[in-house]
N, C-alpha and C positions, 0 to 999 in steps of 0.2 A: 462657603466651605470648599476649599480645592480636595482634589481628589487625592490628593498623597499627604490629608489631614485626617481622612476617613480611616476606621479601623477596621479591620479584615470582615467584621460582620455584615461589612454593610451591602444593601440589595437594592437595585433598581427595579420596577415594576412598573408596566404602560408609564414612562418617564417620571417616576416618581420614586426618590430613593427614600431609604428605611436601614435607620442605625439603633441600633440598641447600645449603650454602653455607660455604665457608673450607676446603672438606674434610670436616665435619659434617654426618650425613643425621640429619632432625630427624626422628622418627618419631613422630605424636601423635594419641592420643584425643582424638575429638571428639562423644563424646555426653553432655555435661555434664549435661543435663535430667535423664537416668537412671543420673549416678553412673558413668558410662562402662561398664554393665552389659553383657558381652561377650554381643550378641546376634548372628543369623547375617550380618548385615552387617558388624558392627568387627571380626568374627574373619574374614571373606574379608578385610577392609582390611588388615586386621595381617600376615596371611599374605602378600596383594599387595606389602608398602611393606617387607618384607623380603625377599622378594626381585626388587623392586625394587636393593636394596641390593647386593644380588649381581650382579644385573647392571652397575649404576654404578660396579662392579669399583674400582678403582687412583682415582677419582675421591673413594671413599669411604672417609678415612683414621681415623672414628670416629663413633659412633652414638648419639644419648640418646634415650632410651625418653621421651615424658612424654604429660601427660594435661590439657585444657582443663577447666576448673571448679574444685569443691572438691573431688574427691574423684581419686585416681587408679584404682582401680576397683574395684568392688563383687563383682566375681566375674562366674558365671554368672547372665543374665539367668533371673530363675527365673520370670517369668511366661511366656517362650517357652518353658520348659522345664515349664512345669504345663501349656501346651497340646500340647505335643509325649505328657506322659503319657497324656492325656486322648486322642488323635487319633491316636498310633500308639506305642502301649507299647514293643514291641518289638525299634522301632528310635532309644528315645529317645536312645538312649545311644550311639547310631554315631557322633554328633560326637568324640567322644572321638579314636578312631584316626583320623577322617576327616579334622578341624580341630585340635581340643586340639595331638595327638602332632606331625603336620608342623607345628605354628607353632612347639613349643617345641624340636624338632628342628635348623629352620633357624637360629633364633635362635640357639643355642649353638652351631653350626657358624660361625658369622659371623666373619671371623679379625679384624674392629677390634673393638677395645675398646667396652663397650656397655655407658653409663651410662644408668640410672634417675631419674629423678627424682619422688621423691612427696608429694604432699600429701594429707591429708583419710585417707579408707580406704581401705585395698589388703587386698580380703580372698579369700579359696576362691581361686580361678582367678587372681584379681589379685596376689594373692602368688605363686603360681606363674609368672607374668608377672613379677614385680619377679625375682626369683629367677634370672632367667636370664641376667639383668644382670648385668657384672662387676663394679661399683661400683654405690653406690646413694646419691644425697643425699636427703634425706628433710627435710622440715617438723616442727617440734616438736612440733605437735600434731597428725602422723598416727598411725593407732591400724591394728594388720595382726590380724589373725586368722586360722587355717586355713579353721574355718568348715562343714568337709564333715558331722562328727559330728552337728555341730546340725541337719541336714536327711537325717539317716541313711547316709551316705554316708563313703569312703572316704579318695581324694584322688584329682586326675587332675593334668594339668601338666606334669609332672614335680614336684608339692612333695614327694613324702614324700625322692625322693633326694637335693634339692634342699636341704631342712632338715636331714635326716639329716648331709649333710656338713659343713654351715655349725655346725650347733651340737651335732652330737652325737646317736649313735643316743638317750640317755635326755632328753634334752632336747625330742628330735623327737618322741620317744613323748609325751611331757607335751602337747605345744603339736596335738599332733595329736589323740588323744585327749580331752584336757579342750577344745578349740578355745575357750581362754579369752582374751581381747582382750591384748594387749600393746601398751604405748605406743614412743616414737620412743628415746628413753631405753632402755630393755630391748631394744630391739634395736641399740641402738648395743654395749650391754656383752655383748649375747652375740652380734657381731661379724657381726649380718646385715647392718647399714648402715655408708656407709664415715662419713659425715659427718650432724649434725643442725643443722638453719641454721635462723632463723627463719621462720615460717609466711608463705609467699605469695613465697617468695623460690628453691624448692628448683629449676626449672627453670631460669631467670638461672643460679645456682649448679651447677646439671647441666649446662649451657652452656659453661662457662667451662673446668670439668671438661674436658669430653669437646672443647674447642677446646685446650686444651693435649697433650693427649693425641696431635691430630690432629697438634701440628707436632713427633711423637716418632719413635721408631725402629719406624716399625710392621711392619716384618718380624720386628724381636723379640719386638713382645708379639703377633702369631701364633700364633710359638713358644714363648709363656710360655703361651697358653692352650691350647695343645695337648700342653703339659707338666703342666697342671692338671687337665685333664679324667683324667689318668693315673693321678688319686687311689686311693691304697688298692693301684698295682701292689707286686710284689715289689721290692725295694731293688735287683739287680740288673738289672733291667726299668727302672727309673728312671733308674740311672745308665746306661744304655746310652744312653738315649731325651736325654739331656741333651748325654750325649757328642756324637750327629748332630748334635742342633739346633743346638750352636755350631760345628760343621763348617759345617752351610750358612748360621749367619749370619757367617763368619768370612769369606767370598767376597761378603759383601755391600759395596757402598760404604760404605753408610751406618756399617759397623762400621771400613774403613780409614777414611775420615773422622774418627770420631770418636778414632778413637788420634791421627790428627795435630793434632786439637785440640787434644785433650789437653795432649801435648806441647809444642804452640805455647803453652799458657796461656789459650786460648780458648773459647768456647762453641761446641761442633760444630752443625752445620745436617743436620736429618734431613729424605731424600728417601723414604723408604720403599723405597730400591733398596739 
């Protein structure tokens, strides 16, 4: 998104800008020079501009992830991270619980839908970031990796649960272990992206996404993603958990609404109440 696309609301914070507008909070990387390399500034700004999002409550009916430049992001900045080795060993690694876990915590607690949009490379951390996305449009010629192996390491994020689900515990083993590049293509077929659009176009396109979304039933998909996170319970567990959520979306307007559309032959209008 160029800067003279942006709407007057909009705010940068520790390089991470924040748009509100239609019902869309535009959530964006803004360290293009370094490949959006999650150094300790874009990760306070990430954390900030989500819950931001929280607070702009009932104003904020959908969310896209995206990232200024070519690339969406490169992971963890490894040269703040080869001075953090260098300078205090011991506690290189407390970003993790400190930063990593709350960013990736709120993000998936977020009850609008929350698209991605990627260009270029999303790789270690920045996949673990794309990941937490509900949907994801992606650039034809972006290229994702895990990444962690290649610098001895494990995975933080949330990716290994993150992958594990999306494609499969032997799948995850593969991409986690071997951290061998995969294209936009491969991740379309093993069902990590929702959509592949041509290159320079994938935020437009996450846009449009996540503006349609806004003018939906967002009390239900809530409920759908708090139906999803229930991955993996017992079948009875599930259908119990389905049973409430259409109790409480059954009380909503937006669900009599929409049966009188229905009925009328119409297209129903969603308030999110």
């Amino acid at each position: 998104m160029s800067a003279t696309s942006r709407p007057p609301a909009d705010e940068t914070r520790h390089g991470v800008g924040y748009t509100l507008d239609g019902g869309v909070a535009v959530i964006e990387l803004r360290r293009p020079s370094a490949g959006n390399a999650l150094d300790v500034s874009l990760r306070a700004g990430l954390i900030a501009a989500v819950r931001r999002v929280r607070g702009d409550g009932d104003l904020v009916r959908a969310v896209l992830l995206t990232a200024e430049g070519r690339h969406f992001c490169v992971g963890q900045d490894l040269k703040e991270h080869a001075r953090a080795l260098e300078s205090a060993p011991a506690s290189a690694f407390a970003i993790v619980r400190d930063e990593y876990n709350p960013l990736v915590e709120e993000l998936h607690a977020l009850p609008q839908p929350v698209v991605a949009a990627v260009e270029g490379a999303c790789v270690g951390a920045g996949l673990g970031l794309a990941l937490c996305a509900d949907l994801r449009v992606v650039g034809a010629g972006a290229r994702f990796s895990t990444a962690f192996t290649g610098i001895g390491l494990a995975a933080d994020s949330g990716l290994s649960g993150a992958l594990a689900q999306a494609v499969g515990p032997s799948w995850a083993a593969a991409l986690m272990l071997l951290g061998d590049r995969f294209d936009a293509e491969a991740a379309c077929q093993w069902g990590l992206v929702h959509s592949v659009v041509p290159d320079g176009v994938a935020a437009a396109e996450g846009l449009a996404l996540a503006q349609r979304l806004a003018t939906g039933p967002t009390a239900a998909y809530a409920e759908v993603k708090a139906l999803l996170r229930a991955h993996g319970a017992p079948l009875p567990v599930v259908l119990e958990r389905e049973a409430a959520a259409q109790e409480r979306l059954g009380t909503t307007e937006d669900h009599r609404a929409a049966v009188r559309a229905f009925l009328e032959g119409r297209q129903p209008s969603f308030t999110g109440h």
